[in-house]
C-alpha positions in Angstrom: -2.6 39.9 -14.3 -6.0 40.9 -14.9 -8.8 38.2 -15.0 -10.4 36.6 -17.7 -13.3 39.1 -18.1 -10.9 42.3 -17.2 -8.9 40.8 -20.3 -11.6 40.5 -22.4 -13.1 44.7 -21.6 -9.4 45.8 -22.6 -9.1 43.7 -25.8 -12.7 45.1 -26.6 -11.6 48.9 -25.8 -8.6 48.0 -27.8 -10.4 47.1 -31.2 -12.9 50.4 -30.5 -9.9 51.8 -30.2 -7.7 51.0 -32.8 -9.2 53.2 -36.1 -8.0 55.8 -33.6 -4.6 55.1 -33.0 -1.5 56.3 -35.3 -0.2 53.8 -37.6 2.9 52.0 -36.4 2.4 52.7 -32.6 2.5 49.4 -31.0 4.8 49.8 -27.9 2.5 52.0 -25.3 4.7 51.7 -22.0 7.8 53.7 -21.5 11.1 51.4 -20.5 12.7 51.8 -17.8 16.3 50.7 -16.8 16.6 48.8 -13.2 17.1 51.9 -10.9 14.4 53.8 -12.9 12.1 51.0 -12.7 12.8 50.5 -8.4 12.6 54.6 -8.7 9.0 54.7 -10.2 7.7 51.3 -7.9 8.7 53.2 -4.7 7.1 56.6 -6.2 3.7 54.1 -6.9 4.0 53.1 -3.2 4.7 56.1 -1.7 2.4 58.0 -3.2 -0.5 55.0 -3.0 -0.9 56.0 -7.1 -4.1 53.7 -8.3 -1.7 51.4 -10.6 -0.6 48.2 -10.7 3.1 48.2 -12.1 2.6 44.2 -13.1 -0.6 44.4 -15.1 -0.4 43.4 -18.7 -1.8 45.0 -21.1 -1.2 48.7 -19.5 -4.2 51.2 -20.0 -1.9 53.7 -19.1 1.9 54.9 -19.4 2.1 55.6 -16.0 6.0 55.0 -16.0 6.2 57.6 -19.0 4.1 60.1 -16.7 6.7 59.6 -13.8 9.8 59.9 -16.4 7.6 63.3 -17.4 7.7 64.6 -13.5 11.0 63.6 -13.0 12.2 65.5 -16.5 9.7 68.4 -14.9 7.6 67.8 -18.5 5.0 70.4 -17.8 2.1 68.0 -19.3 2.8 65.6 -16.0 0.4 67.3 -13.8 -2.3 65.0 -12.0 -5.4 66.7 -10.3 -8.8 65.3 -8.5 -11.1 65.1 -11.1 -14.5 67.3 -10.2 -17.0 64.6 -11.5 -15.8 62.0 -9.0 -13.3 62.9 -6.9 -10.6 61.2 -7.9 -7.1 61.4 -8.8 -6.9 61.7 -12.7 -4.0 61.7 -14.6 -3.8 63.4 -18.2 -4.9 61.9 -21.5 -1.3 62.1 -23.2 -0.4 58.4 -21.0 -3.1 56.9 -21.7 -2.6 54.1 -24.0 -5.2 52.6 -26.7 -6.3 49.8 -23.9 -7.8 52.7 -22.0 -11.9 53.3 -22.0 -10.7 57.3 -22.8 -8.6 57.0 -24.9 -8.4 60.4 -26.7 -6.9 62.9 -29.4 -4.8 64.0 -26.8 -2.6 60.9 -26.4 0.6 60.6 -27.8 -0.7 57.2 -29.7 -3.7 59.0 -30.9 -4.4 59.9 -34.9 -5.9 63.1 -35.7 -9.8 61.1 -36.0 -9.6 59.7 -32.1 -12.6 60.8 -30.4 -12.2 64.0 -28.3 -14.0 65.3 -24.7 -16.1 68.5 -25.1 -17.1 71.0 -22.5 -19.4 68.8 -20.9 -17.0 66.8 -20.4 -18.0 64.2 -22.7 -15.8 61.8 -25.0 -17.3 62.1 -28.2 -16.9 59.4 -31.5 -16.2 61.3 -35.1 -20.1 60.4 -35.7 -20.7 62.6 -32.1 -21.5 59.6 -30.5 -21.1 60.1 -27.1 -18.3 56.9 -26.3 -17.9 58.6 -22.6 -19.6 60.5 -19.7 -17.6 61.5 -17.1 -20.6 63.6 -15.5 -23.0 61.0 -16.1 -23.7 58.2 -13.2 -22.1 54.7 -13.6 -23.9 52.7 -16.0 -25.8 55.7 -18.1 -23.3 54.7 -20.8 -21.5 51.1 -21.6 -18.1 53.1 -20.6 -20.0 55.7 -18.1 -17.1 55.7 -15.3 -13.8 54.4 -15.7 -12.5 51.2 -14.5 -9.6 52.9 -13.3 -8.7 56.6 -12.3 -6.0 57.2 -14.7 
């Protein structure tokens, strides 16, 4: 379970958030059945994937990106991300709790904010929400909190 304040940043993403996401959508984690759900904790081991399977809220559908590489979905690719390094996972998962949330998520409304080609997540307005080229704290939301 995430801490006080960890709560607190995802409920605030989730209300920046939520003019963006598509009416109705409320369930943003993919069920699994018991031998899935073993399935896709040993794949999160295994693999050392930056997720925590018991967090509540989830900022990404990290079980619905497995069921996508099992089901050879070709939208479940992951890749390092050039700006940092890291492992990054692709937009359609993530879920209205994450900091990126964008037009291409599966949960997203045809207004969500969208990343241009500097790699930017840009608000309707063209506010600039995220930078994933800028250095930590340039913007409130300048690096993730997670990888995903």
């Amino acid at each position: 379970m995430p801490s006080a304040a960890a709560q607190d940043v995802l409920q605030a993403i989730l209300e920046r958030n939520k003019p963006y996401t598509r009416p109705g959508a409320k369930k943003f984690n993919t069920p699994l059945d018991f031998g899935h759900e073993l399935a896709f904790r040993q794949w999160v081991a295994k693999n050392k994937v930056p997720f925590d399977p018991e967090q509540q809220p989830q900022d990404y559908d990290m079980r619905g990106f497995w069921q996508g590489l099992e089901n050879e979905n070709p939208l479940a690719q992951s890749a390092i991300d050039p700006n940092d390094s890291r492992m990054h996972y692709p937009d359609y998962w993530k879920t209205p709790y994450h900091e990126t949330f964008s037009n291409e998520s599966q949960w997203a409304n045809d207004m969500a904010p969208r990343w241009n080609e500097q790699d930017q997540l840009t608000a309707p307005s063209g506010r600039i929400l995220f930078d994933d080229r800028a250095p930590p704290a340039a913007l409130p939301f300048a690096k993730p909190l997670t990888s995903y």
